[in-house]
N, C-alpha and C positions, 0 to 999 in steps of 0.2 A: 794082452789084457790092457783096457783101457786103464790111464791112472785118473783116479776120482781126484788130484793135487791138480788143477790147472794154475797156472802162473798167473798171481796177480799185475791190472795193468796198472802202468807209471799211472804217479801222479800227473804228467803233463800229458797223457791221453787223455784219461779219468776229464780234466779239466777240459779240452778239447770236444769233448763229446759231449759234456755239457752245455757246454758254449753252444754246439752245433743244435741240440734241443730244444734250449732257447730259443735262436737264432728260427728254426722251423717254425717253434710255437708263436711266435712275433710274424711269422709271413702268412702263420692261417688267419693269424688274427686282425692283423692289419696293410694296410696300405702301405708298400715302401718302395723306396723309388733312391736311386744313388747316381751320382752327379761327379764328376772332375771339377778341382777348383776353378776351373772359369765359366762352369754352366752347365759342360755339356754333361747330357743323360747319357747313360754307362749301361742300366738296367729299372724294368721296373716290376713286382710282381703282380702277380692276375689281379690282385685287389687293386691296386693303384690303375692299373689299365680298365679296369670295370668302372671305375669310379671315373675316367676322363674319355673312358668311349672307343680309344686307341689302341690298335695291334701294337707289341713293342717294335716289330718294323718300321710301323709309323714313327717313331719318338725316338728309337735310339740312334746317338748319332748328333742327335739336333740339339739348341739351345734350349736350356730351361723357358727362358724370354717365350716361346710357342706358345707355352699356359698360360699368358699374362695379359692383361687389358695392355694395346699397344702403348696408350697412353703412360700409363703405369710403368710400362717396362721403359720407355724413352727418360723417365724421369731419374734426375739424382740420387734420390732416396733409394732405387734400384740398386743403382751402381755400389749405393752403402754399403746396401743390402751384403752382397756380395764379399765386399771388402772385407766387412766385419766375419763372415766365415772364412774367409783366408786368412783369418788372424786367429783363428783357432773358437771364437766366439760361438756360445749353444745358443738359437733363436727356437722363441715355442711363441702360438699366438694361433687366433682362426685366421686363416684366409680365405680369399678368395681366386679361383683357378677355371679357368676356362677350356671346356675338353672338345672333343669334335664335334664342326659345325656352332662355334661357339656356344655348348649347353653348357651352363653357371654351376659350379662346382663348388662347394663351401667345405672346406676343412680345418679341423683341429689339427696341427701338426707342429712337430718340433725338427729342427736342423741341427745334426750333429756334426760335426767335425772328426773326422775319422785321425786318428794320430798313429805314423810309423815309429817304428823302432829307434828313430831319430827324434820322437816328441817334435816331431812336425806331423802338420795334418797333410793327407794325400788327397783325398777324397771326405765328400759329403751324402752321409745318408737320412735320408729323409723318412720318419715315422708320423704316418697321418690317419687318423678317425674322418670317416664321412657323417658329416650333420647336415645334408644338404636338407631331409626332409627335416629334421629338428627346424632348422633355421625358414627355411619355406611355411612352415608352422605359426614359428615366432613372429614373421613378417606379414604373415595374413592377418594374426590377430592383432598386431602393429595395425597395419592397414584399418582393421576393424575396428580399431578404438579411435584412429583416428577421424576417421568417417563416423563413426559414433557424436566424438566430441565435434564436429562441425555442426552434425544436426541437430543437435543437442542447444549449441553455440545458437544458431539459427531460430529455432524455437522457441529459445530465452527472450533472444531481440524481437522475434517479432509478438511475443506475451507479453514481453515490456513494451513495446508501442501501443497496443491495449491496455494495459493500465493505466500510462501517460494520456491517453486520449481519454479514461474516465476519470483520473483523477484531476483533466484540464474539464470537464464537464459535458464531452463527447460520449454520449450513448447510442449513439447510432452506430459507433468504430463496431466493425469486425473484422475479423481475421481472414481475408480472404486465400491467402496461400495454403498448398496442403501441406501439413505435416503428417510422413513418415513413419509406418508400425504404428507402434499404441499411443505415440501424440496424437494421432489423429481423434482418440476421444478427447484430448486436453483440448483441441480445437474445437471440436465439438460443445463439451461444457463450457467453453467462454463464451463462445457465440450466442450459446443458450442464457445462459444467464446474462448477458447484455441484453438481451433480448427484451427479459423478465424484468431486468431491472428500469429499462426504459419505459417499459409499461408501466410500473409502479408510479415512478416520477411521474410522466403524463396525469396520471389520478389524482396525486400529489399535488402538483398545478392548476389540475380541475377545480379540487377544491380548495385550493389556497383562490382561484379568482372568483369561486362564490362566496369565500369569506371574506373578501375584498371589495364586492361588490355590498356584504351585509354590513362591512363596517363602513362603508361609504354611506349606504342612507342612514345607518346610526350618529354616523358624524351629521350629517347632512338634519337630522332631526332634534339631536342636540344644539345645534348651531341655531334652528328655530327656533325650538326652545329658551335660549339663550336671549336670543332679539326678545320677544315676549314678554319674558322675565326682566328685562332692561325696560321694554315698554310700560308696565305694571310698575316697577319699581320708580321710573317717572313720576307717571299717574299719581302713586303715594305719595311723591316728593312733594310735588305741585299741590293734591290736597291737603297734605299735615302743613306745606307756608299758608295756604289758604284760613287753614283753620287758627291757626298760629296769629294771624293778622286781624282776623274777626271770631268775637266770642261766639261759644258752643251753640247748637239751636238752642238747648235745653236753658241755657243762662238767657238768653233772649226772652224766651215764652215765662222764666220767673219774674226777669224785670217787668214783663210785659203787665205781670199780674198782679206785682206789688203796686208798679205805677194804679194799677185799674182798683185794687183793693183800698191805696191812700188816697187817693181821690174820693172816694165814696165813702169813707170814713169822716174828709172834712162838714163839717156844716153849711161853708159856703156851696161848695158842690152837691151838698144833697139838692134832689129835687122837691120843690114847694108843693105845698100840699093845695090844692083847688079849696078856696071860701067856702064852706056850708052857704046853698040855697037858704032860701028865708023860708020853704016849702017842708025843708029838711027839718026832723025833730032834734032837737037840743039835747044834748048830754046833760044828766043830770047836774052837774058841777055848773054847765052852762046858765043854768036857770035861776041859780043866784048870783045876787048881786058882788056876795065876798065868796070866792070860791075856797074849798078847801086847800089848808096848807097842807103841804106832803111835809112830813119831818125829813131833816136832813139825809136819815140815813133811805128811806125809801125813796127817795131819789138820786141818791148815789146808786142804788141796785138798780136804779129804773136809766143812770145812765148805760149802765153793760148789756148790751144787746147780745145777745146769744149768737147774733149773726154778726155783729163787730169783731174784726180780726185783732190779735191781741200783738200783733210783731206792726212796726213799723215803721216805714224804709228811711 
């Protein structure tokens, strides 16, 4: 009869088989590859060998150095490299690894230092993530922004020579290069609108030189006007000293008339009256020998002629 009591395992199985679980679960999952402290490859599993292209016949045997840009592996930083895991030292970092036919390899990985029983290391194992398409990724759209910002760069320069050239008073500048995807309508509308705007100006022109032209005979009529009005203002000058020099007509034609009025108001100046003919009849007063006396005052009235002027010069 079977006994249902099987014997529990030690704990340093227990732990052992654990380890060994782990140990599996880490080779489905990743890339591992183990190394002798001076280089050489010991083993590496199907992942690690997927990832650089290589049978492990290829590789085992041989120096790490095989995966390495030669340049790179010649260098001292190498040699460090190295050094520093012979000294017990954990390294983690991405690199970069070159697998068959040099195809470019990009991994996450970290370098353990395997320790004996003696807390010395014997060996190095190696746990690495492939990002090669991650990284091929990162560096296209690297690539892509960088080509981006060149044309972008380029664009700018050559929209700022356009501007420079209308802000210097160049409307005729266009943008002759082509820009790229959808600059190409920003070239477009500048061109266009230089275009428009030199046309405006031109009009601009037009009529800034027929108003040029109206203020020109306006000045040109003012200016005549001007002589004119100097000629006239002469003429004035000349006639008011003239007049200024000799009295008005009007004072002329009253002296004229005073003279002519005092003259013929004197007695010597009157004109004589012609003798009575002896044929002529005699006025009654004539006829006697004593003619009547006028009393004084009828001959005071009889000197006021109605036609004698009463002002005298």
């Amino acid at each position: 009869m079977k006994s249902f009591f099987q014997p529990r395992p030690s704990p340093d199985a227990a732990e052992t088989a654990e380890l060994r679980s782990m140990m599996a679960a880490v080779q489905r999952s990743q890339a591992v590859i183990e190394f002798e402290l001076d280089g050489t490859i010991i083993s590496a599993n199907p992942n690690f060998l997927a990832v650089i292209g290589y049978e492990l016949a290829e590789v085992k045997g041989r120096h790490h150095r095989m995966l390495m840009d030669p340049a790179e592996a010649a260098s001292p930083a190498y040699t460090d490299f190295w050094r520093r895991l012979n000294a017990g030292e954990f390294i983690a970092d991405k690199f970069i690894r070159y697998g068959k036919g040099g195809a470019r390899a990009v991994i996450e990985a970290s370098y353990n230092p395997i320790f004996g029983a003696d807390g010395k290391p014997y060996k190095v194992v190696k746990f690495a993530t492939d990002v090669t398409a991650a990284e091929v990724e990162r560096e296209r759209r690297a690539e892509a922004d960088r080509v981006a910002a060149e044309v972008q760069a380029s664009v700018v320069q050559a929209t700022g020579r356009g501007l420079s050239a209308m802000a210097a008073g160049d409307l005729s500048y266009r943008i002759g290069e082509a820009f790229p995807g959808d600059y190409a309508i920003l070239r477009e509308d500048f061109n266009r609108a230089m275009a428009a705007l030199d046309e405006a100006v031109a009009v601009i022109r037009g009529n800034a030189g027929s108003m040029q032209s109206g203020a020109n005979e306006i000045s040109s009529a003012a200016e005549d006007l001007s002589r004119r009005t100097e000629r006239q203002a002469a003429g004035l000058e000349q006639t008011a000293a003239a007049l200024t020099r000799s009295p008005p007509p009007s004072a002329r034609r009253l002296r004229t008339l005073r003279l002519r009025m005092w003259s013929w108001a004197r007695p010597a100046a009157r004109p004589r009256l012609a003798a009575p003919s002896s044929s002529a009849p005699s006025p009654p007063w004539a006829r006697s020998r004593n003619p009547p006396i006028r009393s004084a005052r009828s001959s005071a009235s009889s000197m006021k002629s109605p036609s004698r002027p009463t002002f005298w010069p």
